[in-house]
N, C-alpha and C positions, 0 to 999 in steps of 0.2 A: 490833425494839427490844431492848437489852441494858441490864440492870442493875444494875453497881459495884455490893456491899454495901462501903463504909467501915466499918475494924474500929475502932470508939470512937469518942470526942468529939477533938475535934481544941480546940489553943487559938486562940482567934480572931485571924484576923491571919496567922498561921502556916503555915497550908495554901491555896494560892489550889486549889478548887475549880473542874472542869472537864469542860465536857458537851460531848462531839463529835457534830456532827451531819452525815452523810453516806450519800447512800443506797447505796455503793460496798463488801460491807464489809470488803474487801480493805482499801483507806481507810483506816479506822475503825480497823480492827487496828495499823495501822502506827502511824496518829497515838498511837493511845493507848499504844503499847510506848515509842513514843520519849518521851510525858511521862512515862511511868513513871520513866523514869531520873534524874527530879527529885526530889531529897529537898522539896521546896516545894508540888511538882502533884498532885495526887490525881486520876485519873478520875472521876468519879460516877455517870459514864451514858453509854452510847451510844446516838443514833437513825438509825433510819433515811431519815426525811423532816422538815417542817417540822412537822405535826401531831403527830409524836412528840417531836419538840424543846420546841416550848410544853409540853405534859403534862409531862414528864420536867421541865423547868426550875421548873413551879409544885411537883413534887415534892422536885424533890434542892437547889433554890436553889444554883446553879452562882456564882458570881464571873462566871466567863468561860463563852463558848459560840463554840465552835469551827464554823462553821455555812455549809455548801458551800451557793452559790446554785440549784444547777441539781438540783432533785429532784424526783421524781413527784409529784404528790399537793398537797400545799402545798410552794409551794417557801422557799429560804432567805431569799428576800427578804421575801413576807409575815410567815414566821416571823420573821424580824427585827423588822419594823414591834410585831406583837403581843406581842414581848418589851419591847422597849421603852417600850412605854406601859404596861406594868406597874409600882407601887410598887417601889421599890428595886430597879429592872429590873439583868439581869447584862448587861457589857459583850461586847459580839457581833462576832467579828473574822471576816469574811468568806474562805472559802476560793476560790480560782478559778485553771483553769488557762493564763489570758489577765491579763497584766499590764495590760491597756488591756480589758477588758472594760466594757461600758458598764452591764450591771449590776450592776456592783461601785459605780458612782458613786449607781444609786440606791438601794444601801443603805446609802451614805455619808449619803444624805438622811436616809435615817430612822433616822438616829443609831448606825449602825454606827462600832466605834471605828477602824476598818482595815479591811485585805485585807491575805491571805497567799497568795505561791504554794503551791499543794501538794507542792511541790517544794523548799520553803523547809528549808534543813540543820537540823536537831535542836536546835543549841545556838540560833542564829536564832531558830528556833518558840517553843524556850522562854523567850527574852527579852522577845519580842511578848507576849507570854502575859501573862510578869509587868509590863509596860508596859500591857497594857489592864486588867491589874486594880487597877491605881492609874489610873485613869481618865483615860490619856496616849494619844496614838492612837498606833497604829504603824506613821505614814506618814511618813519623812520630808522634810523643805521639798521635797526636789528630786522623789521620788516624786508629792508633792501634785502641784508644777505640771507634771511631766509627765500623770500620769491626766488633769488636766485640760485640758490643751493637746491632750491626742491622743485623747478622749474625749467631749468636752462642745462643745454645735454652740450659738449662739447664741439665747436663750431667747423663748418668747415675749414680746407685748408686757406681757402680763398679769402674767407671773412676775419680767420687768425692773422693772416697775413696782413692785411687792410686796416684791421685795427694798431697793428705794430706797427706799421708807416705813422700813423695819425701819430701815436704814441710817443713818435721819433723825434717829432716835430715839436716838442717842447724841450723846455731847459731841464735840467738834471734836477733842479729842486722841484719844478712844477711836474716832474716826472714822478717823483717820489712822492707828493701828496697826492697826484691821482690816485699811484697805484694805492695808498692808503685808502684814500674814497672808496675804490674796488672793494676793499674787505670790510665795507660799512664804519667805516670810522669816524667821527663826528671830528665836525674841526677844534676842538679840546682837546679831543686825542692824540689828534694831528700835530697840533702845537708841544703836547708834553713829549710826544715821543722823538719829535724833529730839534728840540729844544729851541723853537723860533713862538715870536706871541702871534695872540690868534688874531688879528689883524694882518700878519705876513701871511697868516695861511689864508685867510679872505681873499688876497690880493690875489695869490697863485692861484685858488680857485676860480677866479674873475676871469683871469690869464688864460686859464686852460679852458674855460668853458667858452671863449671868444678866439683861442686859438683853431680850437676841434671846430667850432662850430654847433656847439651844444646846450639844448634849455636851460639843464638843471645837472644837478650832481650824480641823477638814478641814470644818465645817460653815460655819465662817467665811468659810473660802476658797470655797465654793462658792458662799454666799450673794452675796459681791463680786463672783463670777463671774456672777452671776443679773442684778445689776445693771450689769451691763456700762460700770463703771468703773474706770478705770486708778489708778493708786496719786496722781494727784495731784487725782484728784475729787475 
């Protein structure tokens, strides 16, 4: 476990604060030299497992958490799940050396904002970065339906089922952009194909992710994916 002293107060807004979690710390070193080079990013912490990530995040209150799945101890998935259900949780962008790794999707479940390769270039990193700390995931449309296309095996009956309740529970328009979300469609898409502007479809997306109970839009798509309906269900 390593820990950033920040020299002063920082003005709010101004600094996205930033806790790497990796038990590698080769890793660690690297990640954090390259956010350095952000006049925007501050380090605040480094851990080396998922149990030092929680401790460290109730400490330092991170923005973002940089947070590799595969660690001894508790790994980054739990630690994700137990960040998340925290009050004013920080957004947790998944690290992993498999672009189709299957446990990347289930920290998409629990409300991970993305995945990154660890391999992902500097300036890359640090866009994701500032993308999940406005609480935008940093997956894009074609990235979604791919993870999920080459990822994700069809659900039980219990979980089809449960996602179609949720799914019930919207209005018929907010119904129809989900399911568009489902098949990675950007809200442009959304908008040309629905003929409504892309402000209507902000709105439904607002709707639908405060109806379900949902982070971001990859939770969306998964959800539609759980329910094993196509975009004209």
């Amino acid at each position: 476990m390593a820990e950033v002293t920040t020299p002063g107060p920082t003005v709010p807004g101004s600094i996205i604060r930033v806790l790497v979690a990796d038990d590698d710390p080769v890793v660690r070193f690297g990640l954090a030299m390259m956010l350095r080079g952000a006049a925007d990013l501050r380090v605040v912490a480094e851990a080396g497992d998922g149990a030092e990530a929680v401790a460290l995040a109730a400490r330092h209150n991170p923005d973002v958490v940089l947070m590799d799945i595969r660690m001894p101890g508790t790994d980054g998935l739990t630690a994700t799940e137990t960040l998340r259900r925290r009050p004013s949780p920080p957004h947790v962008v998944v690290l992993t050396t498999f672009d189709a790794d299957a446990h990347v999707l289930r920290a998409l479940r629990v409300g991970a904002a993305g995945f990154l390769l660890k391999d992902t270039p500097p300036d890359e990193l640090v866009d994701a970065i500032r993308l999940a700390a406005q609480g935008r995931p940093v997956l894009s449309p074609e990235v979604t339906r791919r993870l999920i296309n080459r990822v994700t095996e069809p659900g039980p009956d219990a979980r089809r089922d449960n996602a179609r309740r949720r799914l019930a529970q919207l209005a018929e328009r907010e119904r129809a952009v989900a399911l568009a979300v489902g098949t990675g469609s950007s809200n442009a898409e959304i908008a040309a194909a629905h003929h409504i502007s892309l402000a209507t479809v902000k709105t439904h997306v607002s709707a639908i992710l405060t109806k379900l109970d949902l982070n971001n839009r990859v939770q969306v798509a998964l959800l539609v994916h759980d329910a094993d309906l196509d975009h004209t269900g």
